[in-house]
C-alpha positions as CSV (number, residue, x, y, z in Angstrom):
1,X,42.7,2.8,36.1
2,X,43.0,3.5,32.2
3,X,43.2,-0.1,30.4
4,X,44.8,0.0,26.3
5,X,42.5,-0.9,23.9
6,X,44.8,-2.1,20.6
7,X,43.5,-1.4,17.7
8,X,43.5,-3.3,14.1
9,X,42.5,-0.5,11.5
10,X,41.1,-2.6,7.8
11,X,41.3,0.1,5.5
12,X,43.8,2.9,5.1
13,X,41.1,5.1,3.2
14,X,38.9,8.2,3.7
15,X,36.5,6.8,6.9
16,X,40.2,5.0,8.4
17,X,41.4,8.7,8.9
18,X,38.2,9.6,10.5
19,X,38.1,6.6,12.8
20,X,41.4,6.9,13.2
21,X,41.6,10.5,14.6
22,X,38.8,9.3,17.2
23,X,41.3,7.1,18.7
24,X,43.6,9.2,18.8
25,X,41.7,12.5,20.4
26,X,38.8,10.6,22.2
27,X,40.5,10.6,25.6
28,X,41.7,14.3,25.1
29,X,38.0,15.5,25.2
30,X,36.2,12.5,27.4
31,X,36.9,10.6,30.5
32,X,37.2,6.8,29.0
33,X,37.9,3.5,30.9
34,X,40.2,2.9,27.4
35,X,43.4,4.3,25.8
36,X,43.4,3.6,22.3
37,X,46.2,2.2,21.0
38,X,47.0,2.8,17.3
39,X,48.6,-0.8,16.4
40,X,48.1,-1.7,12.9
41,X,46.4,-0.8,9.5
42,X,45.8,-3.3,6.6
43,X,46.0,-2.0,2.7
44,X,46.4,-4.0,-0.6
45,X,49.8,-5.5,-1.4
46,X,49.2,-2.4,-4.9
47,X,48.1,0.4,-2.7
48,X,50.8,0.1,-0.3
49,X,52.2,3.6,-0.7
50,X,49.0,4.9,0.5
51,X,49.1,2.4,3.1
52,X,52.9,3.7,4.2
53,X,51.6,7.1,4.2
54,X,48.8,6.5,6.1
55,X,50.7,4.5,8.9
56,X,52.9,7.6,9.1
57,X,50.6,10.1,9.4
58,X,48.4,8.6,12.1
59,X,50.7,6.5,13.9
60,X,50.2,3.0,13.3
61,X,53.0,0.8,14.7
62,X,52.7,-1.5,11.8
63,X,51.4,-2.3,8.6
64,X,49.3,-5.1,6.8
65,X,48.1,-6.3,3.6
66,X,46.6,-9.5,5.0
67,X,43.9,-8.4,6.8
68,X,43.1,-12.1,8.5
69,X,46.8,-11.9,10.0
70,X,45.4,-8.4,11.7
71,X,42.5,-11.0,13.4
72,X,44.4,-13.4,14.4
73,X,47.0,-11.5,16.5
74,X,46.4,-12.0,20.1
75,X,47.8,-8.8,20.8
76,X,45.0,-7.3,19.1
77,X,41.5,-5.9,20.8
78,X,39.4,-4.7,18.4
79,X,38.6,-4.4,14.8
80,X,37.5,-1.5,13.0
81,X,36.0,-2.3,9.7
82,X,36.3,0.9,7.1
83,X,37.0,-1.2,3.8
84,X,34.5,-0.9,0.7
85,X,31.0,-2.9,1.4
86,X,31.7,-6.3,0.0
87,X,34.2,-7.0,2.2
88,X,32.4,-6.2,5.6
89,X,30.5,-9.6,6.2
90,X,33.9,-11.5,6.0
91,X,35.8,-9.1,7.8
92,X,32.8,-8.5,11.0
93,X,32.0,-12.7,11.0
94,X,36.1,-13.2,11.1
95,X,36.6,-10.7,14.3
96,X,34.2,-12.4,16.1
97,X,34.7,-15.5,15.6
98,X,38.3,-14.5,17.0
99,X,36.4,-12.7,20.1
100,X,37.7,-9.4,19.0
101,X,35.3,-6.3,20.3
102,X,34.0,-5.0,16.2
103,X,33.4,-1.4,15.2
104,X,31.9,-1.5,11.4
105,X,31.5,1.3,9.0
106,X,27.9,1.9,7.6
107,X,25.7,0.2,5.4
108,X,26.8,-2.5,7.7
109,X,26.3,-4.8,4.6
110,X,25.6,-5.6,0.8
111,X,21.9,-6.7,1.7
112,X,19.7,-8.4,4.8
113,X,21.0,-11.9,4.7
114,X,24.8,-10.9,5.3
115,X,23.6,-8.3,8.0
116,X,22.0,-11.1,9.6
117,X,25.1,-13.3,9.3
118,X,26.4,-10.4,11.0
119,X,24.2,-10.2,14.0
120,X,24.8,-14.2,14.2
121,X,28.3,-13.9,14.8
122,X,28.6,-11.7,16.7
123,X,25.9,-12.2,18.8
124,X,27.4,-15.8,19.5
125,X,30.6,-14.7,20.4
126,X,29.3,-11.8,22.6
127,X,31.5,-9.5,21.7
128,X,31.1,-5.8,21.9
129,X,30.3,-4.0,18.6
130,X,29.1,-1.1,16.8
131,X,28.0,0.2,13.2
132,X,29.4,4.1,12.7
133,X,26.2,5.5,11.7
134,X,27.9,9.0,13.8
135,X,25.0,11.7,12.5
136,X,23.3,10.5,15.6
137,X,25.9,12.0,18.1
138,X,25.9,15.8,15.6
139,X,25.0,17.7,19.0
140,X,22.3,19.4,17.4
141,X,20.9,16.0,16.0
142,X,20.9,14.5,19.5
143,X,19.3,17.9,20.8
144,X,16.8,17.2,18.1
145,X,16.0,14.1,19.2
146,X,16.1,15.1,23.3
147,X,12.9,17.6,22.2
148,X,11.2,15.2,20.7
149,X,11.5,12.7,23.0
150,X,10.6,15.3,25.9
151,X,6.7,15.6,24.4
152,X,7.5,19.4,22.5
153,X,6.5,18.1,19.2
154,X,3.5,16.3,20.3
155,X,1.8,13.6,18.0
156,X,3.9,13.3,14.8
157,X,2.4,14.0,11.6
158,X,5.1,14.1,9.0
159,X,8.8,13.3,8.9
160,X,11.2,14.2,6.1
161,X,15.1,13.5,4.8
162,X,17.4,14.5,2.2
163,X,20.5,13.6,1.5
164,X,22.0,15.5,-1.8
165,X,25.3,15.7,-3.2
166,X,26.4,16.6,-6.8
167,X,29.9,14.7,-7.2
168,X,28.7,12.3,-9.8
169,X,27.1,14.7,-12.6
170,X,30.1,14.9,-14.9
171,X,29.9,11.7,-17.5
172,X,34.0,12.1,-16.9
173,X,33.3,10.7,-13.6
174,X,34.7,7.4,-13.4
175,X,33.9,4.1,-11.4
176,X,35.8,2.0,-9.3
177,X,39.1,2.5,-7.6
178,X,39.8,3.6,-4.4
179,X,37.7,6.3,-4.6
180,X,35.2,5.7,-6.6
181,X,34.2,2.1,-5.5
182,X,30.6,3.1,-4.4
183,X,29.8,3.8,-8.1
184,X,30.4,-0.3,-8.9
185,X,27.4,-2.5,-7.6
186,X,29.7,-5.5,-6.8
187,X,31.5,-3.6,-4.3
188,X,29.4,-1.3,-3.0
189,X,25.6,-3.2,-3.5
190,X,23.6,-0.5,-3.8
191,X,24.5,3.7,-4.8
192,X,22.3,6.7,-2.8
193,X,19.9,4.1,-0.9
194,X,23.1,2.5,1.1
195,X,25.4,5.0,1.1
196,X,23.3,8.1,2.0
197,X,20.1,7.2,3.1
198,X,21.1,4.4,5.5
199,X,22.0,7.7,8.0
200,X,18.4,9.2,6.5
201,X,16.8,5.9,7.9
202,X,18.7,5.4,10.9
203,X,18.1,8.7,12.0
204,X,14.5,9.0,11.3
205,X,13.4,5.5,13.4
206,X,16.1,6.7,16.4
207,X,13.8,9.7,16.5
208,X,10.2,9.3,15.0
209,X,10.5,5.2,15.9
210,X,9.6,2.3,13.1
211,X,9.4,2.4,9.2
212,X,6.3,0.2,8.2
213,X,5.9,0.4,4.4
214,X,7.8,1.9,1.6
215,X,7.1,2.5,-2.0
216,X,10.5,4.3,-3.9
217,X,11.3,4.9,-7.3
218,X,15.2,4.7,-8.3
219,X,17.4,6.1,-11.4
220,X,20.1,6.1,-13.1
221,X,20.8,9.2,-15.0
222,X,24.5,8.0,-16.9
223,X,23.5,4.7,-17.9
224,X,27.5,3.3,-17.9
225,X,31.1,4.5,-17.3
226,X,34.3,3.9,-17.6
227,X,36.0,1.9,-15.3
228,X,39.3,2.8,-13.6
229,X,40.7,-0.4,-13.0
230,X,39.6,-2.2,-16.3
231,X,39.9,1.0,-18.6
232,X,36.4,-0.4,-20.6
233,X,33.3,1.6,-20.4
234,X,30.7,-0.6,-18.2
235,X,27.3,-0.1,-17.2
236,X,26.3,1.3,-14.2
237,X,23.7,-0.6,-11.5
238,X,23.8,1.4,-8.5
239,X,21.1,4.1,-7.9
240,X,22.5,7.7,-8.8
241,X,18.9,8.7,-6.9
242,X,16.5,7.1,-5.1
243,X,13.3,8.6,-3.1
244,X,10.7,7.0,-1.4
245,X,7.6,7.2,1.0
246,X,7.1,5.8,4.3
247,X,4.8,4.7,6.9
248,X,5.7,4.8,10.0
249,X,4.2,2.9,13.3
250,X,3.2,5.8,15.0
251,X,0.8,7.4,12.3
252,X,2.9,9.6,10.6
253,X,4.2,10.2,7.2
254,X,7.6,9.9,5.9
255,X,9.6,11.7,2.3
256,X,13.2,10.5,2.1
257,X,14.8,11.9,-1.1
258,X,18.8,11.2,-1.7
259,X,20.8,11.9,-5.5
260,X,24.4,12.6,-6.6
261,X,22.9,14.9,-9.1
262,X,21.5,18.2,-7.3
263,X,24.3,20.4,-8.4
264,X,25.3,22.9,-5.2
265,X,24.4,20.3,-2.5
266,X,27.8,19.0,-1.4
267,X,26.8,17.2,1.7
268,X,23.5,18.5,2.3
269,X,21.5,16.2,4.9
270,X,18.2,17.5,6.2
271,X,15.2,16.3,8.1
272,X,12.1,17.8,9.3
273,X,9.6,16.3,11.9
274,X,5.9,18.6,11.8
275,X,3.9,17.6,15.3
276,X,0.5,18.6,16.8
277,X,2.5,21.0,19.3
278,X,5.9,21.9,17.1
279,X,7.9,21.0,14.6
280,X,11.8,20.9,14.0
281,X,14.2,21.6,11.5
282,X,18.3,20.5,11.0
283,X,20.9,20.7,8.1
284,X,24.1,19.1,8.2
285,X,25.6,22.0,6.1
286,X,25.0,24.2,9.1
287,X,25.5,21.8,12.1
288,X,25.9,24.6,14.7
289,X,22.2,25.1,14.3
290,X,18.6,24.0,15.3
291,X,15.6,25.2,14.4
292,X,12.3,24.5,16.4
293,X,9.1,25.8,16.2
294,X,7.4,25.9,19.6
295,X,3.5,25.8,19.3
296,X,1.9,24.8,22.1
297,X,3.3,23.3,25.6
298,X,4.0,19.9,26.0
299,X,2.5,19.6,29.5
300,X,-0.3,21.7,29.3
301,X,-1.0,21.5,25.9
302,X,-2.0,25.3,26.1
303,X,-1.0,27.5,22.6
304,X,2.1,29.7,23.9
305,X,1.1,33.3,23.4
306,X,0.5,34.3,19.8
307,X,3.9,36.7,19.5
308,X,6.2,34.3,20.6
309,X,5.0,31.8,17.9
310,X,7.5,31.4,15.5
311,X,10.7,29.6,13.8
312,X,13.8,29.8,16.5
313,X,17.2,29.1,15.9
314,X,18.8,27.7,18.3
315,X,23.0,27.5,18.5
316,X,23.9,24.3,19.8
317,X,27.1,25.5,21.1
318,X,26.3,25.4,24.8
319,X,27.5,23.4,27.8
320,X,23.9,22.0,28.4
321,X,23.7,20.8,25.2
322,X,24.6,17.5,24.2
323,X,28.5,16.8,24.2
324,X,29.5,20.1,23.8
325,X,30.0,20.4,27.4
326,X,33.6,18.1,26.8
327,X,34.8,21.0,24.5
328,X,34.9,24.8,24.3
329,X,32.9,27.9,25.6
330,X,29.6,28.9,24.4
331,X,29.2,29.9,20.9
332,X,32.0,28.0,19.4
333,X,31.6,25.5,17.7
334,X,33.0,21.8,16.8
335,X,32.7,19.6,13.0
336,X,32.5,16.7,11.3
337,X,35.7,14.7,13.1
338,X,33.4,14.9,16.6
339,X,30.8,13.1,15.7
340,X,33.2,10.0,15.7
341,X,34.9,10.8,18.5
342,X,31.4,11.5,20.4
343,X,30.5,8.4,19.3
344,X,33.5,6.3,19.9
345,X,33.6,8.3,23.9
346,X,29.8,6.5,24.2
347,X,30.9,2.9,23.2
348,X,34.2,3.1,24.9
349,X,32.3,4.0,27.9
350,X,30.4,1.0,27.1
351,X,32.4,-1.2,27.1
352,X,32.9,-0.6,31.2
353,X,29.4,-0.8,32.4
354,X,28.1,2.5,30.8
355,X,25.2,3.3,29.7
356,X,24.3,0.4,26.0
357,X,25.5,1.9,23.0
358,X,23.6,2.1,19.8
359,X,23.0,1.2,17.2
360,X,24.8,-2.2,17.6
361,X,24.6,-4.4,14.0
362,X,21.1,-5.9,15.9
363,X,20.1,-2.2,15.6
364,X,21.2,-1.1,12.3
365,X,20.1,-4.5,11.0
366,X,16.9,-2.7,10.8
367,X,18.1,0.0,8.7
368,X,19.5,-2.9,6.2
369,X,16.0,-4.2,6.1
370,X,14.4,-0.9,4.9
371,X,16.9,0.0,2.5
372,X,16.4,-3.8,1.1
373,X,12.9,-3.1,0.8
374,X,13.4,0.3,-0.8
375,X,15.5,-1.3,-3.7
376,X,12.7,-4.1,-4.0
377,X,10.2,-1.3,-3.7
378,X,11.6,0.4,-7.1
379,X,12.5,-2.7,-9.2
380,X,8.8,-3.9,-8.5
381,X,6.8,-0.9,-8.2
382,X,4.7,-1.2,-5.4
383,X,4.3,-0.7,-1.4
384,X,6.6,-3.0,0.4
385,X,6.0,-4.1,4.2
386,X,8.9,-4.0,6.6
């Protein structure tokens, strides 16, 4: 029997309307022990237009603009936290404390100590939880990962990322604000390094295992701006770009390169993995596709034969592929809202003895910890250990 799950939505921005339209079409694609329930979203007493609006067009019972009230409820199951950074600590340690199940939006935190004041609390409490970092359930990112992990790569040699946008270049680009907030270093902690290459990192130890050592260089290319809410110019501390080199565990070598500034690239998020037996390729800006390079089998080890060497792209549109068996025929293809409803079907499925689901804050603690030492990494100028 199909139990409600209520939910109590802090934030009525950008990521609420994507967690938000998981709840609401996650049981229209998967089988889930849970029925979301869309019971309440919290907004600021000054943006409660927005917040009106939002209610309406998702469906919200009620509104908020205490978002402590939204904890304390009884009638309320979980908390999904999708405000700006430097609220997230008080927001995830709050939830648990009141035994609510906690979904978090990525970076998880500001820096390490609050992620593990995180992983703390909610580990004390017990409660069920999980940080959106929802690139891992792209099919064609978990296909990526199901060919590595079946031996068709081989030893690893080299692993690279991007992450590039170009939203930022204009000087007319303001900090702060609603929108803007992850251009102001008290609210977001860090720029690129957090906010894009947190999913870089995640992704690469989910598939290629354990970041070492780092060494990164970071800049700023418009030194200050002018603030939206204050209406002064202000400097700017966050990283406009940041790239860095890694060490992994296993041997191999890592590139991860993120800016604001690489005019065309609108969401451009790549990574490459080059083994002894194959390599393989994936871009966000074409999801649909993989590309793998087959070199040699994996249980053999023998070289396939010489013509069918070569670059394939594969369209990860089939029912054997990962997820895409809940949705349409072969050759069509699904976008960017699926990811979080893939990954909400996995933790709701959790959360009835399924199979764990990851990353939990334990998990993306880790992430936290690299991207600290990445920002140390630059300010100091040498190799930091993980």
């Amino acid at each position: 029997m199909t139990k409600t799950l209520n939910v109590g939505m802090l934030g009525c921005g950008f990521m609420a309307r994507t967690h938000s339209n998981a709840y609401a079409q996650v049981a229209h694609f998967f089988e889930v022990p849970y029925q979301p329930v869309l019971k309440v979203c919290y907004g600021r007493e000054q943006d409660m237009d927005a917040l009106k609006k939002f209610q309406k067009m998702w469906g919200y019972e009620s509104v908020e603009t205490d978002w402590k009230k939204i904890i304390e409820r009884r009638d309320i199951d979980i908390v999904d936290v999708v405000s700006p950074n430097f609220l997230h600590k008080e927001m995830v340690v709050a939830a648990a404390e009141a035994g609510k199940k906690v979904i978090c939006e990525k970076p998880m935190a500001m820096n390490l100590q609050e992620a593990e004041e995180m992983v703390a609390a909610v580990e004390k409490a017990g409660v069920a939880n999980l940080v959106m970092f929802n690139y891992r359930r792209v099919p064609a990112v978990s296909l990526f990962k199901q060919i590595v992990d079946e031996g068709r790569v081989g030893r690893p040699f080299h692993y690279r990322a991007t992450y590039n946008q170009d939203y930022t270049i204009s000087q007319k680009v303001p900090q702060g604000g609603a929108a803007l907030w992850r251009l102001n270093a008290k609210v977001a902690g860090s720029g690129v390094t957090g906010d894009l290459l947190a999913h870089s990192i995640d992704t690469a130890e989910w598939i290629n295992g354990p970041i070492k050592r780092v060494v990164a260089h970071t800049e700023i290319f418009i030194k200050e701006r002018k603030n939206i809410d204050t209406g002064q110019m202000e400097p700017i501390t966050i990283d406009d770009a940041c790239m860095f080199l890694a060490l992994f565990e296993n041997g191999s070598i890592g590139t991860f390169e993120s800016t604001r500034y690489a005019r065309g690239r609108k969401n451009y998020s790549s990574m490459e993995i080059n083994g002894e037996n194959g390599a393989i390729f994936f871009n966000l800006e074409e999801p649909e596709y993989l590309q793998f390079f087959r070199y040699a089998d994996p249980d053999s080890g023998k070289k396939v034969e010489d013509h069918l060497t070569g670059w394939q792209k594969i369209l990860v549109t089939n029912g054997e592929h990962p997820y895409m068996g809940k949705y349409w025929v072969p050759g069509t293809t699904i976008g960017y809202e699926h990811y979080f409803i893939n990954t909400l079907a996995d933790f709701l499925t959790s959360l009835d003895g399924g199979p764990k689901c990851e990353p939990t804050m334990q998990t993306a603690m880790r992430t936290q910890k690299v991207c600290d030492a990445v920002i140390r990494s630059a300010e100091e100028g040498s190799w930091i250990d993980i």
